[in-house]
C-alpha positions in Angstrom: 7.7 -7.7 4.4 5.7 -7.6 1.4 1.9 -8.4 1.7 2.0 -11.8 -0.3 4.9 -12.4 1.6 3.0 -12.0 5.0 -0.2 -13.9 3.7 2.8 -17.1 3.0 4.1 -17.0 6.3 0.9 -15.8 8.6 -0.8 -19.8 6.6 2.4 -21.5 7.8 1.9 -20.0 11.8 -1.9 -21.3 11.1 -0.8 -24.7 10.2 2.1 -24.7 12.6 -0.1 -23.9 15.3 -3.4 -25.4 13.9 -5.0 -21.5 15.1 -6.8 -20.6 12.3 -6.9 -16.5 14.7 -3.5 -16.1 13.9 -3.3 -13.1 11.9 0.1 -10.9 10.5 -0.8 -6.7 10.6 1.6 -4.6 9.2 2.5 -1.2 11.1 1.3 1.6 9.5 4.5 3.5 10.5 7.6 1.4 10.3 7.7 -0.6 7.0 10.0 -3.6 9.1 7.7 -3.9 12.0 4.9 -7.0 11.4 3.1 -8.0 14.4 1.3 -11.2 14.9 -2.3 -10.8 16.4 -4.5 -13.9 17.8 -8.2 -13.1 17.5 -7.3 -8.4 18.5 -4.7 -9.8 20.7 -1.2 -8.4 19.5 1.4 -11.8 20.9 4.4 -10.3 19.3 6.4 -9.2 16.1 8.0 -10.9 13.2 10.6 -9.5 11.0 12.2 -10.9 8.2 16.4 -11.1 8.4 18.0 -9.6 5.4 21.8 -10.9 5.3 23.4 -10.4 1.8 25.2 -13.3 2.1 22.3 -15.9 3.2 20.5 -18.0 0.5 17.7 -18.5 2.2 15.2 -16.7 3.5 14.6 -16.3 7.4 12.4 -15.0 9.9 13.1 -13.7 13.7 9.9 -14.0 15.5 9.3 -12.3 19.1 6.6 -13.6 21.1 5.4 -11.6 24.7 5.4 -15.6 26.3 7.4 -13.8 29.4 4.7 -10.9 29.7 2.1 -13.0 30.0 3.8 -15.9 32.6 4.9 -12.7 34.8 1.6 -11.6 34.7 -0.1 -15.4 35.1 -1.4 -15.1 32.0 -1.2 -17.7 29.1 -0.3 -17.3 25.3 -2.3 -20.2 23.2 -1.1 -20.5 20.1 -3.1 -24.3 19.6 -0.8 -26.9 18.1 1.1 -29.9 19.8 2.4 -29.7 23.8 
């Protein structure tokens, strides 16, 4: 993902979500890899899908939800329950 593109879709988690923490950090190693941080909390990794014959643009977003319920821990990303 390009960096204007991550800036786009790191305001439209914020707003989603209504967590202004949310943040998008690029890997330093693997151009692909984009992982989404609340406050220095890495939650998971987003990657954009590149199918030729798609029009639209998408995104496949993995959150580490399960990690933290095994672990009785809890994921808050703000926004409607």
């Amino acid at each position: 993902m390009k960096n204007d593109e991550i800036l786009i879709v790191q305001d439209y988690l914020k707003i989603t979500f209504g967590n202004e923490d949310i943040q998008i950090r690029k890997s330093e190693n693997d151009d692909d890899l984009n992982s989404i941080f609340i406050k220095n909390s890495r939650i998971g990794n987003i990657f954009r899908d590149i199918d030729p014959d798609d029009k639209e643009i998408t995104y496949t977003c993995l959150l580490y939800t399960s990690d933290a319920a095994d672990e009785g821990l809890g994921v808050d990303l703000g926004g409607r329950r």
